[in-house]
GUBA-578367 format. One record per residue (C-alpha): residue number from 1; chain; z negated, x, y; residue in one letter. Coordinates in nm, 3 decimals. Each point is the difference from the previous one (the first is absolute). Last residue first. Example, Ala and Ser with C-alpha at 12.3 -4.5 7.8 and 13.67 -1.06 7.14 Angstrom:
<drenkols>
    nr   kette         w         u         v   rest
     2       A    -0.714     1.367    -0.106      S
     1       A    -0.066    -0.137    -0.344      A
</drenkols>
This chain:
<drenkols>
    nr   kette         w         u         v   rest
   208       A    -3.314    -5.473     5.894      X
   207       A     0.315    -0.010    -0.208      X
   206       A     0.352     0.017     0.222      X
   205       A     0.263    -0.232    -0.061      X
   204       A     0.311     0.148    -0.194      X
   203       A     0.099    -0.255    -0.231      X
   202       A     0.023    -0.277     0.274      X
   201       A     0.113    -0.358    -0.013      X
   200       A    -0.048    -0.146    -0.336      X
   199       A     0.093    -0.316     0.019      X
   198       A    -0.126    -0.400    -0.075      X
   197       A     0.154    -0.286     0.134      X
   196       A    -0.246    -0.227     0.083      X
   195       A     0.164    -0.194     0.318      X
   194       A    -0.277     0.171     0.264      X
   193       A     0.107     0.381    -0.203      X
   192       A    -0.184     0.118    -0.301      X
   191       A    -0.008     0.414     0.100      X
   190       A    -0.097     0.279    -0.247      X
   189       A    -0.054     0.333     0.151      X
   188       A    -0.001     0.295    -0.236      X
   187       A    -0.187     0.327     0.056      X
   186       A     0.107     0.332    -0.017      X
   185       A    -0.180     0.313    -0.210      X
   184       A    -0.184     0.277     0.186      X
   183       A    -0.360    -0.184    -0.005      X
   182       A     0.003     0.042    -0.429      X
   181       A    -0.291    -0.218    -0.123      X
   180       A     0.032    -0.293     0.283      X
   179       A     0.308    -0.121    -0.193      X
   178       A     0.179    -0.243     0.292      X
   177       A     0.114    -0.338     0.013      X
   176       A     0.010    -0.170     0.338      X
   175       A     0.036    -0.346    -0.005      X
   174       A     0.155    -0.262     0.291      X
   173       A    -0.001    -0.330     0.067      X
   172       A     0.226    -0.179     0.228      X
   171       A    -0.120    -0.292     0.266      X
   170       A    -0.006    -0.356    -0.029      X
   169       A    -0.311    -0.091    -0.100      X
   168       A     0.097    -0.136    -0.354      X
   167       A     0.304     0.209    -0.141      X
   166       A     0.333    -0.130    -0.103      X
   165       A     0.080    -0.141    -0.331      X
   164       A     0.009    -0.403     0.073      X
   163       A    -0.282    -0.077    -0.150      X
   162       A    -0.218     0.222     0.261      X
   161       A    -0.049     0.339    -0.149      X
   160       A    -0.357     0.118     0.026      X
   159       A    -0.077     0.392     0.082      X
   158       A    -0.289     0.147    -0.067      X
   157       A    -0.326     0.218     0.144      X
   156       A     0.157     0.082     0.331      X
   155       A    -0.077    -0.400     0.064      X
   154       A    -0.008     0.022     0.379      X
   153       A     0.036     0.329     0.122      X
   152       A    -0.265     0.093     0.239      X
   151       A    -0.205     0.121    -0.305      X
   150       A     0.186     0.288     0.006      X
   149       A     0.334     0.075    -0.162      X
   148       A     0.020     0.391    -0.050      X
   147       A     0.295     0.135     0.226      X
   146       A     0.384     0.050    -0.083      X
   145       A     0.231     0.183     0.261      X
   144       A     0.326    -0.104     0.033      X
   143       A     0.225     0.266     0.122      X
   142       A     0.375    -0.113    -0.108      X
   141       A    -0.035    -0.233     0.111      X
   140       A    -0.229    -0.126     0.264      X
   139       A    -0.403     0.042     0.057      X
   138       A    -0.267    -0.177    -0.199      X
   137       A    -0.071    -0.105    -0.347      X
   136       A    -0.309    -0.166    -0.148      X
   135       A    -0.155     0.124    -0.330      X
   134       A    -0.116    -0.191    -0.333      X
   133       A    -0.115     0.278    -0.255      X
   132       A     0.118     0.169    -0.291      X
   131       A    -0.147     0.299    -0.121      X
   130       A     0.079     0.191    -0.338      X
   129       A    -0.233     0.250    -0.131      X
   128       A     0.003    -0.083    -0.366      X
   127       A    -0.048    -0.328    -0.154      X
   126       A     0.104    -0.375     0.188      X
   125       A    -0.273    -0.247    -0.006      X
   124       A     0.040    -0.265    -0.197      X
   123       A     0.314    -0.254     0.053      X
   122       A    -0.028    -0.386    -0.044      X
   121       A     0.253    -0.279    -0.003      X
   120       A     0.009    -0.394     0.023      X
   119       A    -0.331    -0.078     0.119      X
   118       A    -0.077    -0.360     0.070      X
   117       A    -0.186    -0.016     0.302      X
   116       A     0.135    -0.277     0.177      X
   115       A     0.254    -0.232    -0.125      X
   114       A    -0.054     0.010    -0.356      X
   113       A    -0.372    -0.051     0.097      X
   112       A    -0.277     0.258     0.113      X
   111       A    -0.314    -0.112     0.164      X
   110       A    -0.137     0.288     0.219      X
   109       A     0.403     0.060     0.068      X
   108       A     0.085     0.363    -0.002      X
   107       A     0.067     0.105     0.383      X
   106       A     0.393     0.085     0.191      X
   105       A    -0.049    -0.343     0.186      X
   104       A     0.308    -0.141    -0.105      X
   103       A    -0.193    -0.316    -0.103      X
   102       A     0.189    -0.076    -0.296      X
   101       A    -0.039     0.388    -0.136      X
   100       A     0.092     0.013    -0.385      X
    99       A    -0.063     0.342    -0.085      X
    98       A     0.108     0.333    -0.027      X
    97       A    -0.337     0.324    -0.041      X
    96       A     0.015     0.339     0.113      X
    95       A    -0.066     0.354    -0.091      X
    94       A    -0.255     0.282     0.088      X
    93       A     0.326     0.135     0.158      X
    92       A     0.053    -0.294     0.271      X
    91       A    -0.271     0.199     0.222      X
    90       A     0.005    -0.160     0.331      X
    89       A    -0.313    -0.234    -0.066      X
    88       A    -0.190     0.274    -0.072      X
    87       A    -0.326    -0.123    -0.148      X
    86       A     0.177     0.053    -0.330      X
    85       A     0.115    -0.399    -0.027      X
    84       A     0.283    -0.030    -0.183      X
    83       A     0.314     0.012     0.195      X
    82       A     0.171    -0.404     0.082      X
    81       A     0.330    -0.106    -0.095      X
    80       A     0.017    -0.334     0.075      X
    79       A     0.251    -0.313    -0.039      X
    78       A     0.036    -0.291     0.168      X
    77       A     0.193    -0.330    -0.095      X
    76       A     0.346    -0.094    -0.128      X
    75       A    -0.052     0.105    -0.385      X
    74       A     0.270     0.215    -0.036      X
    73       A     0.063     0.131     0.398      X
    72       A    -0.380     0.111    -0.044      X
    71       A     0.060     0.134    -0.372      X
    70       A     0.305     0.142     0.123      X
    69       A    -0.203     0.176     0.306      X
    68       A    -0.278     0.097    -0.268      X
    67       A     0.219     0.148    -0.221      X
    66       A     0.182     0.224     0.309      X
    65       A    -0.376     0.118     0.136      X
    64       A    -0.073     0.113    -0.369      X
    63       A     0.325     0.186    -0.101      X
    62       A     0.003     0.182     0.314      X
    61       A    -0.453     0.061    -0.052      X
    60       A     0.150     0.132    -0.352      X
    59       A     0.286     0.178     0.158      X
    58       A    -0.238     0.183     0.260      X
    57       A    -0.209     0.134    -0.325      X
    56       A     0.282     0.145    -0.197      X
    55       A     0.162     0.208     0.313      X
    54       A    -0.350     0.088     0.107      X
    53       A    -0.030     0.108    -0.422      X
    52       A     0.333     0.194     0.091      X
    51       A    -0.103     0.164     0.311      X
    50       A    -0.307     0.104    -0.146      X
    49       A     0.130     0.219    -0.304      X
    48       A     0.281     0.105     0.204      X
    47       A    -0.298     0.135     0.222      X
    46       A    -0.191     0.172    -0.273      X
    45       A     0.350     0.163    -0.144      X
    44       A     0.068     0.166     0.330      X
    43       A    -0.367     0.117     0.053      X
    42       A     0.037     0.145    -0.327      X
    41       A     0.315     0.174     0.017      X
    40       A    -0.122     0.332     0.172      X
    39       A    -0.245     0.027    -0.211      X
    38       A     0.171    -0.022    -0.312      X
    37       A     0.272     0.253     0.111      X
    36       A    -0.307     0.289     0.082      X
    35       A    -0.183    -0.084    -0.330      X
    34       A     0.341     0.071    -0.221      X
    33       A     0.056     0.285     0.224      X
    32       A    -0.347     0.106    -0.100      X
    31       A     0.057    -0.072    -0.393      X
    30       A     0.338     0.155     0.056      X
    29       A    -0.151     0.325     0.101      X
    28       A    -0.309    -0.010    -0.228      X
    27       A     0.263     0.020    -0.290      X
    26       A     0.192     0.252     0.132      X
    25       A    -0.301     0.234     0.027      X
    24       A    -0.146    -0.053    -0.320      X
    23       A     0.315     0.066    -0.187      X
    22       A     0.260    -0.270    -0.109      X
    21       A     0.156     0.013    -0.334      X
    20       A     0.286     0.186    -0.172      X
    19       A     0.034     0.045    -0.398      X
    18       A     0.048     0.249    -0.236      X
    17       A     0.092    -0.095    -0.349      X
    16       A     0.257     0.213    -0.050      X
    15       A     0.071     0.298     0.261      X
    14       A    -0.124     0.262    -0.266      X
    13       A     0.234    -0.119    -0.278      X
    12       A     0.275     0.078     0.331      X
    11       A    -0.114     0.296     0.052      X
    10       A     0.053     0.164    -0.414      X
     9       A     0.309    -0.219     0.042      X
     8       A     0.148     0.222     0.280      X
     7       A    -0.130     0.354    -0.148      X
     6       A     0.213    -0.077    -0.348      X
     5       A     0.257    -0.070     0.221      X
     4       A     0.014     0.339     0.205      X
     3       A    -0.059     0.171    -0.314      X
     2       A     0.279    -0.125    -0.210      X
     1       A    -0.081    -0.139    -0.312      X
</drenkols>
């Protein structure tokens, strides 16, 4: 056998069976890079996070206001949505209550009938950070500004639709929907105009 070959394979049955792998060092490199990229993507992640259960969360109240509008339209007489008491009477987040409302007057009847007081729909108190709470808007498009409702607005605790669909008191209502965990993210105004339609107005309000 010639030498130079003979030397070849004796190298080659040396080479077999050895394999590569990662040393200390490069392994505590990408671990630290792997730290680095996960930090800098958390704050994105948290606010997707809270942007999509606002998203969630506004529907539902949507999906409430427009049931109890058909149910008002439906049944040709009042209809309330009205937040659970918290001892906020701004704070549509610890949930709400629809009922029959024959009076109009926004209250649970102390003697309920089909008419008045009947409740129709319930929702709990939303999880997580989310806010919502009846606001007031000032100033001219496109720089509303959106303010607490105080107790100078009459009935900032619900909002009745007359038989007819449009709102009792005559004036729009609005909602501000924000996730008071994460003070960076954008809020979401929801507006139910005099007739009842219901809108969302703003995606970029401001959180307080």
């Amino acid at each position: 056998m010639p030498m130079d070959l003979l030397v070849f394979k004796r190298w080659s049955t040396r080479r077999v069976g050895v394999t590569a792998g990662f040393t200390l060092v490069e392994l505590m490199v990408t671990l630290a890079v792997m730290a680095i990229l996960a930090t800098l993507a958390a704050p994105s992640f948290f606010n997707m996070i809270a942007t999509n259960r606002m998203a969630n969360q506004t529907n539902e109240l949507v999906a409430a206001l427009n049931a109890a509008k058909s149910e008002a339209i439906r049944r040709a007489q009042p209809i309330t949505v009205r937040a659970n008491d918290d001892g906020n009477p701004n704070d549509f987040h610890s949930g709400w209550s629809t009922f029959t409302d024959a009076d109009a007057d926004g209250s649970p009847a102390s003697s309920v009938t089909e008419a008045d007081g009947t409740v129709l729909q319930s929702m709990a108190r939303f999880s997580g950070n989310t806010t919502m709470t009846r606001v007031t808007r000032s100033g001219t498009t496109p720089n509303f500004t959106y303010a607490p409702a105080t107790s100078s607005v009459s009935g900032r605790q619900f909002v009745t639709f007359l038989p007819r669909g449009g709102l009792s008191g005559g004036n729009d209502a609005f909602f501000r929907v924000c996730d008071s965990g994460i003070s960076a993210s954008n809020g979401r105004i929801l507006r139910v105009s005099m007739v009842g339609r219901v809108s969302l107005e703003s995606i970029t309000a401001p959180c307080p």
